[in-house]
BAVOGU-455970 format. One line per field, with one value per residue (C-alpha): residue number from 0; residue in one letter; x, y, z; chain. Coordinates in nm, 2 decimals. Layout:
N
k = (NUM;...)
r = (A;...)
xx = (X;...)
yy = (Y;...)
zz = (Z;...)
c = (A;...)
END
This chain:
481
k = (0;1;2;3;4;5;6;7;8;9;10;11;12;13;14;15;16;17;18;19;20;21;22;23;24;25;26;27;28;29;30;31;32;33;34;35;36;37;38;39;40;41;42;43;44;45;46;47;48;49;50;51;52;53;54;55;56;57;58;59;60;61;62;63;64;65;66;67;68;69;70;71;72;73;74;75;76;77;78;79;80;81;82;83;84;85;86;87;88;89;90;91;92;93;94;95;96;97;98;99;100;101;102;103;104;105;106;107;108;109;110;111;112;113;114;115;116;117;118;119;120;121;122;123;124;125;126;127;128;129;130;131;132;133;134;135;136;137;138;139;140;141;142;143;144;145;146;147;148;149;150;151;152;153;154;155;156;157;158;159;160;161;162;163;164;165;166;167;168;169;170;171;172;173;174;175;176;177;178;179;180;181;182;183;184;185;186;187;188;189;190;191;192;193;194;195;196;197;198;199;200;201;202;203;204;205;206;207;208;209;210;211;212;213;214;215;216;217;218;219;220;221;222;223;224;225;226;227;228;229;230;231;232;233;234;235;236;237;238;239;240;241;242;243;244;245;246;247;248;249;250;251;252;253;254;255;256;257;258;259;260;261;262;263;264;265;266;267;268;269;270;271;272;273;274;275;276;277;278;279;280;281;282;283;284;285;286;287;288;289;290;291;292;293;294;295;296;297;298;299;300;301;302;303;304;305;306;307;308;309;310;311;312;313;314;315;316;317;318;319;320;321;322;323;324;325;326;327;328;329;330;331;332;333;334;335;336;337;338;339;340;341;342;343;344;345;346;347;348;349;350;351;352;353;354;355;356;357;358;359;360;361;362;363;364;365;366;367;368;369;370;371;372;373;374;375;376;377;378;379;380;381;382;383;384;385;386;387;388;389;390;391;392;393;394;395;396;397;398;399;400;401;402;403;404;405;406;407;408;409;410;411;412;413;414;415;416;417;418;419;420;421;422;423;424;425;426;427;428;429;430;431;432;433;434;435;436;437;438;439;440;441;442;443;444;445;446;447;448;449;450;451;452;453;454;455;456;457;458;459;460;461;462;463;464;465;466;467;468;469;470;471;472;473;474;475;476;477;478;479;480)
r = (X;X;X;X;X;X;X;X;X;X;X;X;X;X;X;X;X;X;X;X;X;X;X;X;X;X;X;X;X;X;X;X;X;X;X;X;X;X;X;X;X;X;X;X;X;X;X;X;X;X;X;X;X;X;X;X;X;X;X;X;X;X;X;X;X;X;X;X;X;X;X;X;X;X;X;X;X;X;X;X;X;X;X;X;X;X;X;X;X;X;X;X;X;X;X;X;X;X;X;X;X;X;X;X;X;X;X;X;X;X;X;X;X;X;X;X;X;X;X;X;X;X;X;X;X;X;X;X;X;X;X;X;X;X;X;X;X;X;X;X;X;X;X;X;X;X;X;X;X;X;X;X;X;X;X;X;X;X;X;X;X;X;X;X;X;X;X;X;X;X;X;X;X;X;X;X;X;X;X;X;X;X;X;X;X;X;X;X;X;X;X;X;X;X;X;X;X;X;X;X;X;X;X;X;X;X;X;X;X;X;X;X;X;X;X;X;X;X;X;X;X;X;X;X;X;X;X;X;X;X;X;X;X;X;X;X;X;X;X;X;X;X;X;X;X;X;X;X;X;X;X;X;X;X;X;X;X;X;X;X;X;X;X;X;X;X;X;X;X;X;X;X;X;X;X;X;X;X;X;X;X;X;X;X;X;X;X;X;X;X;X;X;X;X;X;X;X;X;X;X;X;X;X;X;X;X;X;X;X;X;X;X;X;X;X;X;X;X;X;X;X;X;X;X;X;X;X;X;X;X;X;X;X;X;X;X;X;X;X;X;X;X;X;X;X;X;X;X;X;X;X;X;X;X;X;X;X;X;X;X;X;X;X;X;X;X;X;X;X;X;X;X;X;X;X;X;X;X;X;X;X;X;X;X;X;X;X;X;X;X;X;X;X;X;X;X;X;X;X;X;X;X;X;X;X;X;X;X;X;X;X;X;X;X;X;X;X;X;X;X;X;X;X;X;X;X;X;X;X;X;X;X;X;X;X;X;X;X;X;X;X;X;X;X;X;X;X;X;X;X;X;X;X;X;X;X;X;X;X;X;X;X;X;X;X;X;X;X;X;X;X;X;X;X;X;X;X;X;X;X;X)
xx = (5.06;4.75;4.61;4.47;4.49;4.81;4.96;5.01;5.21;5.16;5.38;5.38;5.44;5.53;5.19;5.06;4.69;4.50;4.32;4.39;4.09;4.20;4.51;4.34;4.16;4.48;4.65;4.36;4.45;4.79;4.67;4.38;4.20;3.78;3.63;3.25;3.08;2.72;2.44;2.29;2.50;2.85;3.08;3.33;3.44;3.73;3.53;3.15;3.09;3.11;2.87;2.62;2.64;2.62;2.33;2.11;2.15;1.97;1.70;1.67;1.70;1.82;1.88;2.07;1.86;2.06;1.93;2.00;1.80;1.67;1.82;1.84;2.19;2.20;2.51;2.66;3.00;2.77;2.57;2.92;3.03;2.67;2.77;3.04;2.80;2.69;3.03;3.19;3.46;3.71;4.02;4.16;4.46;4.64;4.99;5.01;4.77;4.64;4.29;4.11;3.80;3.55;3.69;4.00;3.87;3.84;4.15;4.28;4.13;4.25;4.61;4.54;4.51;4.86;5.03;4.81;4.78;4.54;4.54;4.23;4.29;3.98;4.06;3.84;4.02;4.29;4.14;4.28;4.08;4.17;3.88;3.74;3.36;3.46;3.62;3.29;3.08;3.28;3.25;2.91;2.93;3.10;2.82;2.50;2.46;2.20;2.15;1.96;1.57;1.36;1.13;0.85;0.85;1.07;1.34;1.72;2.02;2.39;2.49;2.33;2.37;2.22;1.90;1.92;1.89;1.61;1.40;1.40;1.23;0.92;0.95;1.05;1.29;1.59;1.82;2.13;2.04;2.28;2.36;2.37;2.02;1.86;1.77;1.73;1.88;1.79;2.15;2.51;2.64;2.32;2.42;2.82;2.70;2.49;2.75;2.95;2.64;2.71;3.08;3.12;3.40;3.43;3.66;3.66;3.84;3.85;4.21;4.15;4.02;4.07;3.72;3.61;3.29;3.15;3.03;3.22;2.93;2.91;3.27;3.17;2.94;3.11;3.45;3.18;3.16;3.57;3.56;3.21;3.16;2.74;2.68;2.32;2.11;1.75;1.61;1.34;1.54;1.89;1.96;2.27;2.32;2.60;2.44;2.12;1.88;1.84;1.78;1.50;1.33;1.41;1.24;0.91;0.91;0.83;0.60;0.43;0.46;0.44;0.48;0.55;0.23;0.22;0.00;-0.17;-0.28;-0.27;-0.08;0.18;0.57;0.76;1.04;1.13;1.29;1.02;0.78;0.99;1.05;0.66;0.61;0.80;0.47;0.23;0.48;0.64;1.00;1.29;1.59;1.86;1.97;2.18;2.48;2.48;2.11;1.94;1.66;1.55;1.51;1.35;1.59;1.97;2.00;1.76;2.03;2.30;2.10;2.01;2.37;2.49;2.25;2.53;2.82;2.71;2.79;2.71;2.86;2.59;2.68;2.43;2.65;2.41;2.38;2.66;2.39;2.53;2.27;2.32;2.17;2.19;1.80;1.73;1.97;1.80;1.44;1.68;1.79;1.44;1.33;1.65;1.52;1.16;1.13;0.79;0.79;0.55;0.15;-0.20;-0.37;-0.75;-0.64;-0.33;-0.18;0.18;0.47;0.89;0.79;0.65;0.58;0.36;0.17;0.13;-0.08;-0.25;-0.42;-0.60;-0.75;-0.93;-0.99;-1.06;-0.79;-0.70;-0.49;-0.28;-0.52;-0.45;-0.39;-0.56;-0.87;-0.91;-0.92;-0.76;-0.51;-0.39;-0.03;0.21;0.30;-0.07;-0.07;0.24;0.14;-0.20;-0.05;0.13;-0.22;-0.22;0.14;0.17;0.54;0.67;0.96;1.06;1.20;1.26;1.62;1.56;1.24;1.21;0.89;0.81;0.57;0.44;0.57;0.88;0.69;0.49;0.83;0.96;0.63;0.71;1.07;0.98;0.76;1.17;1.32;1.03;1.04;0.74;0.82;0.47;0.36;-0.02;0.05;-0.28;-0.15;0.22;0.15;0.36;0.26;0.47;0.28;0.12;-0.22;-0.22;-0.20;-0.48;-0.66;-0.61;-0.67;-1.03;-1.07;-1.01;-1.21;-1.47;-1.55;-1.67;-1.66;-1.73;-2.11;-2.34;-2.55;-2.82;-2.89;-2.69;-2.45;-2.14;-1.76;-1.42;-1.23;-1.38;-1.21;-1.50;-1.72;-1.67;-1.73;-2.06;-2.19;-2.13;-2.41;-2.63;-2.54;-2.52;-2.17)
yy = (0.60;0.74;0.96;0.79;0.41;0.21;-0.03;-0.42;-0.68;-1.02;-1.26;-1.48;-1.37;-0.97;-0.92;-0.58;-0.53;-0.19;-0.39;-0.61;-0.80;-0.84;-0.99;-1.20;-1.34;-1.37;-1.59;-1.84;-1.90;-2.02;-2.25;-2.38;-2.25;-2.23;-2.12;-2.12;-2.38;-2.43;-2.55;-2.81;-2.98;-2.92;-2.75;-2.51;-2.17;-1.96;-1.62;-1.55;-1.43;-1.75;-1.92;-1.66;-1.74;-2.10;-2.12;-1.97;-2.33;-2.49;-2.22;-2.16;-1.80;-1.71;-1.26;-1.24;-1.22;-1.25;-0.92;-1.14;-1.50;-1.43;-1.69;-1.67;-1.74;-1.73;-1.55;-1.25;-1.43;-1.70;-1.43;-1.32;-1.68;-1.72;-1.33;-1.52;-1.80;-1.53;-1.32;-1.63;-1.49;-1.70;-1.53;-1.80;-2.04;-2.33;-2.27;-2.65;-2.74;-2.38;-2.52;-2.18;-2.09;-1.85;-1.86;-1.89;-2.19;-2.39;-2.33;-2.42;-2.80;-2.84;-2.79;-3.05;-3.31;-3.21;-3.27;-3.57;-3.33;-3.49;-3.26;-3.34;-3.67;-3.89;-3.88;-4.16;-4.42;-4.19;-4.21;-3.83;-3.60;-3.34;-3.15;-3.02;-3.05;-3.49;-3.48;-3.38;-3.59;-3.89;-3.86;-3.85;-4.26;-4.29;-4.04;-4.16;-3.78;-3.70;-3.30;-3.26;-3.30;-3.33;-3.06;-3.24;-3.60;-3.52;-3.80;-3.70;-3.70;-3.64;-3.51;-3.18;-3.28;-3.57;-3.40;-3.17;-3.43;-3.61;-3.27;-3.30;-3.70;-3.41;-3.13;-3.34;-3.11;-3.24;-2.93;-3.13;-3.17;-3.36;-3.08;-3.41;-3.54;-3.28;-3.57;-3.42;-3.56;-3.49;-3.56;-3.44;-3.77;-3.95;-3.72;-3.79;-4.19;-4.08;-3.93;-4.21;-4.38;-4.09;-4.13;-4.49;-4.38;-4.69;-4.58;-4.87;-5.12;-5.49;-5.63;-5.96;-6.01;-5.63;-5.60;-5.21;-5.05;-4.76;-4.72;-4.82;-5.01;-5.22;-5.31;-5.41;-5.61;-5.77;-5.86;-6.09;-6.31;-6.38;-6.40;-6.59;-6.31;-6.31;-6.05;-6.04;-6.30;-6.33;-6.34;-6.58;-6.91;-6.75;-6.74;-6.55;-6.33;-6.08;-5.78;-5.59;-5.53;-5.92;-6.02;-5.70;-5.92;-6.24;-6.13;-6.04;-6.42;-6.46;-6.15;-6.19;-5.88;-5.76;-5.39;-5.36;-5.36;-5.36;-5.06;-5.28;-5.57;-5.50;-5.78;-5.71;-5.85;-5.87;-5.74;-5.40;-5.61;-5.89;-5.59;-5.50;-5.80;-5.90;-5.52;-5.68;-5.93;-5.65;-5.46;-5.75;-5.58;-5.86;-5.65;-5.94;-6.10;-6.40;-6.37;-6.72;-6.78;-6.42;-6.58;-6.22;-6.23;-6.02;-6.05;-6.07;-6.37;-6.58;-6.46;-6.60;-6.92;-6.98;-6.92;-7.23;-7.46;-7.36;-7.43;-7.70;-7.54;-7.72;-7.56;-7.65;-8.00;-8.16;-8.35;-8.60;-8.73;-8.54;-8.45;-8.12;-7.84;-7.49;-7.27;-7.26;-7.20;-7.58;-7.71;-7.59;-7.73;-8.06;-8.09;-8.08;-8.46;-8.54;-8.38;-8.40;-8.03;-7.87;-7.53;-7.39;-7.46;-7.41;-7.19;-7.32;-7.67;-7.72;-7.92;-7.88;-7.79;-7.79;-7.52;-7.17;-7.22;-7.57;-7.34;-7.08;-7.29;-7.54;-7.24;-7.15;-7.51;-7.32;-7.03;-7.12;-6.83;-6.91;-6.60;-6.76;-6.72;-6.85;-6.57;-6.80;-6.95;-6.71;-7.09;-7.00;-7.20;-7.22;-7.26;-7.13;-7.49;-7.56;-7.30;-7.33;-7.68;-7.58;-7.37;-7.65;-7.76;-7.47;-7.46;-7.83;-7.82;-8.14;-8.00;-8.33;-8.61;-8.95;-9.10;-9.44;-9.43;-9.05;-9.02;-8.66;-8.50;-8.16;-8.23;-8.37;-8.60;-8.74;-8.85;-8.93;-9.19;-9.30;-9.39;-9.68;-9.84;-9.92;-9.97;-10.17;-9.96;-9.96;-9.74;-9.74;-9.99;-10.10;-10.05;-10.36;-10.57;-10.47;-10.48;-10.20;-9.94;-9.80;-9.46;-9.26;-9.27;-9.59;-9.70;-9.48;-9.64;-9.95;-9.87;-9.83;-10.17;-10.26;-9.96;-10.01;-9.66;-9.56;-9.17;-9.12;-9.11;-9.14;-8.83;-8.97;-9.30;-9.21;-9.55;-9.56;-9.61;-9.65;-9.51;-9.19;-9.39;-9.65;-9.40;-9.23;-9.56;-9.63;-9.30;-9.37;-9.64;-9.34;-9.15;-9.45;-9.36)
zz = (11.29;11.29;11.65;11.93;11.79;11.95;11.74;11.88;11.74;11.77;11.88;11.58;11.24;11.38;11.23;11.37;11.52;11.57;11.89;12.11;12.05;11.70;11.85;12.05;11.73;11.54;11.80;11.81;11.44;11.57;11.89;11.74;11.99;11.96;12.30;12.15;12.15;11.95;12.19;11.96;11.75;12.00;11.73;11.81;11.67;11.70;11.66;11.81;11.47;11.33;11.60;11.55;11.15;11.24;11.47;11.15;11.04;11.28;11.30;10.94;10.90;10.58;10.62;10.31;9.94;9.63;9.44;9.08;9.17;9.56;9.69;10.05;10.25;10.61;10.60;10.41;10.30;10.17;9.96;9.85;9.75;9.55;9.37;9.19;9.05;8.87;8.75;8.69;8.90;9.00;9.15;9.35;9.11;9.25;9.18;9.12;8.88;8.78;8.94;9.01;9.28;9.38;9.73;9.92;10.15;9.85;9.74;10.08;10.05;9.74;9.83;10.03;9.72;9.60;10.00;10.08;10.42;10.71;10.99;11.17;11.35;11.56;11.91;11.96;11.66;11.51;11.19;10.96;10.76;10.52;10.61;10.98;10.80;10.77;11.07;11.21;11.04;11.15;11.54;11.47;11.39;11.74;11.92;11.70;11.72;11.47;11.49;11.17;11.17;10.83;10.93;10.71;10.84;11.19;11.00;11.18;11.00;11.13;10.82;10.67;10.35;10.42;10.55;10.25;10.00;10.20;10.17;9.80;9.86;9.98;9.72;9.41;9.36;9.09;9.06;8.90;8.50;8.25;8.01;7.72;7.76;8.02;8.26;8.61;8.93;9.31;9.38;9.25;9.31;9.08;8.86;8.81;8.74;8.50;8.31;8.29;8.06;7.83;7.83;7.83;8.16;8.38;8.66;8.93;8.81;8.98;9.11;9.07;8.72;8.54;8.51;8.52;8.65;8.63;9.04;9.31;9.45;9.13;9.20;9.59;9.42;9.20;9.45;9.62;9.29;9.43;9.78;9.80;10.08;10.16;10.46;10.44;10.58;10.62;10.95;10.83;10.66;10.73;10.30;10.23;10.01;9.83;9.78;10.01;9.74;9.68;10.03;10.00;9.70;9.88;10.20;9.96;9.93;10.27;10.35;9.96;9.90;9.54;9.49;9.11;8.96;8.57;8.43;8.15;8.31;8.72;8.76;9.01;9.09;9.34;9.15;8.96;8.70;8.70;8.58;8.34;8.19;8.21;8.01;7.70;7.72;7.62;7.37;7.24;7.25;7.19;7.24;7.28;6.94;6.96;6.68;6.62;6.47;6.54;6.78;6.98;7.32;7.63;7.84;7.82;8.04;7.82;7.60;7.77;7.84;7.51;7.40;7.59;7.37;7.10;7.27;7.52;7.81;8.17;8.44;8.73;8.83;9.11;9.39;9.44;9.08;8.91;8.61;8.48;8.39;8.20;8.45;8.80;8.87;8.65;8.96;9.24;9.09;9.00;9.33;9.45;9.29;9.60;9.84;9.80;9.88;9.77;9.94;9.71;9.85;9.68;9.91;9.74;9.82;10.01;9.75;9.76;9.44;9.36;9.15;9.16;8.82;8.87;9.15;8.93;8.63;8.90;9.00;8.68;8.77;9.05;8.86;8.54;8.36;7.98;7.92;7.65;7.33;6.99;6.69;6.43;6.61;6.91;7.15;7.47;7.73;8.06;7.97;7.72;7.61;7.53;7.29;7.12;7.10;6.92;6.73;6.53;6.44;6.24;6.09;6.07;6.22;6.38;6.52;6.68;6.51;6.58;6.52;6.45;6.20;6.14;6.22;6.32;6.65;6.71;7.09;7.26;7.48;7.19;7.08;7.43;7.45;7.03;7.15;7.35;7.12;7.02;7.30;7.50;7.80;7.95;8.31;8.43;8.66;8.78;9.19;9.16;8.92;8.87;8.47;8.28;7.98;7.80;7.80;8.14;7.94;7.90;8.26;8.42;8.12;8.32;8.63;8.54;8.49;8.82;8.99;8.74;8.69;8.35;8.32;7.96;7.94;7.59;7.52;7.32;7.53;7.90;7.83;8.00;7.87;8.05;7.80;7.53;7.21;7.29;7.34;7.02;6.85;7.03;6.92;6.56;6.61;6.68;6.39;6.16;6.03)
c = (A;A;A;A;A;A;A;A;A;A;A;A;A;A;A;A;A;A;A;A;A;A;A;A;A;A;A;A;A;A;A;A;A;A;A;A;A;A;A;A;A;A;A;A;A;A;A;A;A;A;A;A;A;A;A;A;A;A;A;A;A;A;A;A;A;A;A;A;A;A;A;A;A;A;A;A;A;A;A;A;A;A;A;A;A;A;A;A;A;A;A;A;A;A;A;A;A;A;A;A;A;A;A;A;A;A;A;A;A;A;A;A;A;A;A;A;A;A;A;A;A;A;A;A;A;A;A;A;A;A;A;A;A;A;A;A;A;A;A;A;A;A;A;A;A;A;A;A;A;A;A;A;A;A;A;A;A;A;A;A;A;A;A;A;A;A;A;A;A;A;A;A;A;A;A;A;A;A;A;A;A;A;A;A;A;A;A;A;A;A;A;A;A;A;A;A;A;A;A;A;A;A;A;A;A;A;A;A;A;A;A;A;A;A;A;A;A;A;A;A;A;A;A;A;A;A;A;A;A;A;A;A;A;A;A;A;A;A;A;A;A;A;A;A;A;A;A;A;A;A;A;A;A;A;A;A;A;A;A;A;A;A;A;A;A;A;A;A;A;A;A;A;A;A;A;A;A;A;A;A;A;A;A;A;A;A;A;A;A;A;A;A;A;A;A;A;A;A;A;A;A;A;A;A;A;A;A;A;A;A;A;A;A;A;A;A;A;A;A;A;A;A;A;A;A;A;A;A;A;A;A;A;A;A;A;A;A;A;A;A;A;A;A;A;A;A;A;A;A;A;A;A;A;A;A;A;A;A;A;A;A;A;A;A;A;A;A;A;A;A;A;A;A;A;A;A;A;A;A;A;A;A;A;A;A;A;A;A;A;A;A;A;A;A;A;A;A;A;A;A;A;A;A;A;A;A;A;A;A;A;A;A;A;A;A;A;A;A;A;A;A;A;A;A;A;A;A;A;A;A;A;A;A;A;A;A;A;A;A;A;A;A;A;A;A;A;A;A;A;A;A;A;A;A;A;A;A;A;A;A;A;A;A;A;A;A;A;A;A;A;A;A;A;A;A;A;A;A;A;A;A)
END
């Protein structure tokens, strides 16, 4: 033994110290003991040394450069561990799975996977921990302790991490890339989902039905579709609903808010995928392909719609009527002609709709808006229907045909109105006279002749007609056709 330095030995282990402060450090190892304490966010340390490297987090001093990349560390062991990023150095092997790491610590954890070892236990709910770092974090969601401030936007976090990754919402900053297609992620996490689109990996698997997923909160999700479990409820009309990111778009219903705004047009949405859909409009992509008759579709649940024309499929039954419909959204409008529900109202007017839709093309009556325009001619109409109607006119197709004489109409209702010139129904009814027409036209036809209004006026001579046909024939006695 060297001059002048005493040996002490501790009393666990007969490990031998030069000092008794080192002893003193040594035995805290053993008791658990960690007499200081950090002023701001109340963690404990076993060695000053370690409080004084800690506090630098808060403060944000960072005294240590890396001479390869200068990155800063607020402490030298840090720098150290950061060196090895570098060397590749790994010196650290599980003797388990032959796992190695840069550092000791690590290796430490990891053991931890193999024993299933917890030895950090709440004190508040007894919940374990493998690591001191979660046990940490946890208390924090009995405190509400939130230690971390966003130094940009003042935001607190009681995570770190948490803060750290809300920085890069400020800088842009995306340091994970996917070393298949180079995409960079703000987050490590982001980046691990992404991988799975690149390797098909599907690792959350559902218990109930075998159904896999590829994130766990896909699988959350998707339980719901079992238990019928809705936890979200608007405040407004108290609607349930499974997951949080449809009551967000729900609640846009009531606060009309449309944030999606399409780059061609300026017409905006108030959902992500109601933009993205509504793109397809201007590109004219069709990505979905039934198998059955190749019809192309935009979206994949037009797809799945459409696929129930082929096999008949009715699965939404109305309990009032028990008519049977193949999606769930032609219900909820069915159930409306019940209910007399019309939630939707003209704000010109104040004239009231079941539909969105209806609301949406009576207001090109206020407007005037054509933006469906014919390829052939260049005429323009309010609605879809209006043009693919028109556009028979053009091809000739009669796409409807009537089963009992085979006559053929451009449009179902054409044939809806031919039908009854068989069957003698005639379900409009005069509310003056009670006399019946087999056809809508026909009875507001009618009920000119009891108001007596003429509202087809002559051009050349200013004569006055209840009906146009009549007035088309009086004109020819102009003309002398």
């Amino acid at each position: 033994m060297r001059s002048g330095r005493k040996e002490v030995k501790g009393a666990v282990g007969n490990k031998s110290f030069s000092q008794t402060v080192d002893l003193r450090k040594d035995f805290r190892t053993h008791t658990g003991d960690k007499p200081f304490e950090c002023t701001v966010c109340r963690k404990k340390f076993a060695l000053t040394g370690h409080l004084r490297s800690h506090l630098l987090t808060h403060t944000g001093g960072k005294p240590f450069d890396c001479t390869v990349c200068s990155k800063k560390f607020a402490r030298s062991c840090d720098l150290h561990a950061h060196l090895r990023t570098h060397t590749g150095d790994k010196q650290f092997e599980c003797t388990l799975c032959s796992m190695k790491f840069a550092h000791s610590s690590n290796l430490r954890r990891h053991l931890r996977t193999h024993t299933g070892e917890k030895p950090f236990e709440c004190t508040v709910c007894s919940k374990k921990f493998a690591l001191s770092g979660h046990l940490r974090a946890h208390l924090r969601t009995h405190t509400g302790d939130q230690p971390f401030e966003c130094s940009v936007c003042s935001k607190k976090f009681s995570q770190n991490g948490d803060m750290r990754a809300h920085l890069r919402t400020h800088t842009g900053d995306k340091p994970f890339e996917c070393t298949v297609c180079s995409k960079q992620f703000a987050h490590r996490s982001t980046l691990r989902v992404h991988l799975r689109t690149h390797t098909g990996e599907k690792p959350f698997e559902c218990t109930v039905c075998s159904k896999n997923f590829s994130q766990s909160a896909g699988l959350r999700h998707h339980l719901r579709t079992h238990t019928g479990d809705q936890p979200f409820e608007c405040s407004v009309c108290s609607k349930k609903f499974s997951q949080s990111g449809h009551l967000r778009a729900h609640l846009r219903t009531h606060t009309g808010d449309k944030t999606f705004e399409c780059t061609v047009c300026i017409k905006k949405f108030a959902k992500s995928d109601h933009l993205r859909v509504h793109l397809l409009t201007h590109t004219g992509g069709k990505p979905f392909e039934c198998t059955v008759c190749s019809k192309t579709f935009a979206q994949s649940c037009d797809l799945h719609a459409h696929l129930r024309t082929h096999t008949g499929d009715k699965q939404f039954e109305c309990t009032l009527c028990s008519m049977k419909f193949a999606h769930s959204s032609n219900l909820r409008r069915h159930l409306r002609t019940h209910t007399g529900d019309k939630p939707f109202e003209c704000t010109v007017c104040s004239k009231q709709f079941a539909h969105s839709s209806t609301l949406r093309v009576h207001l090109r009556t206020h407007t005037g808006e054509k933006p469906f325009e014919c390829t052939v001619c260049s005429k323009n109409f309010a609605q879809s229907a209006g043009l693919r109607y028109h556009l028979r006119t053009h091809t000739g197709d009669n796409p409807f045909e009537c089963t009992v004489c085979g006559k053929k109409f451009a449009r179902s209702c054409d044939l809806h109105a031919h039908l009854r010139t068989h069957t003698g129904d005639k379900p409009f009814e005069c509310t003056v006279c009670i006399k019946k027409f087999a056809k809508s036209d026909h009875l507001r036809v009618h009920l000119l002749t009891h108001t007596g209004d003429k509202p087809f006026e002559c051009t050349v001579c200013s004569k006055k007609f209840s009906q146009n046909c009549n007035l088309r024939r009086h004109f020819l006695t102009h003309t002398g056709e």
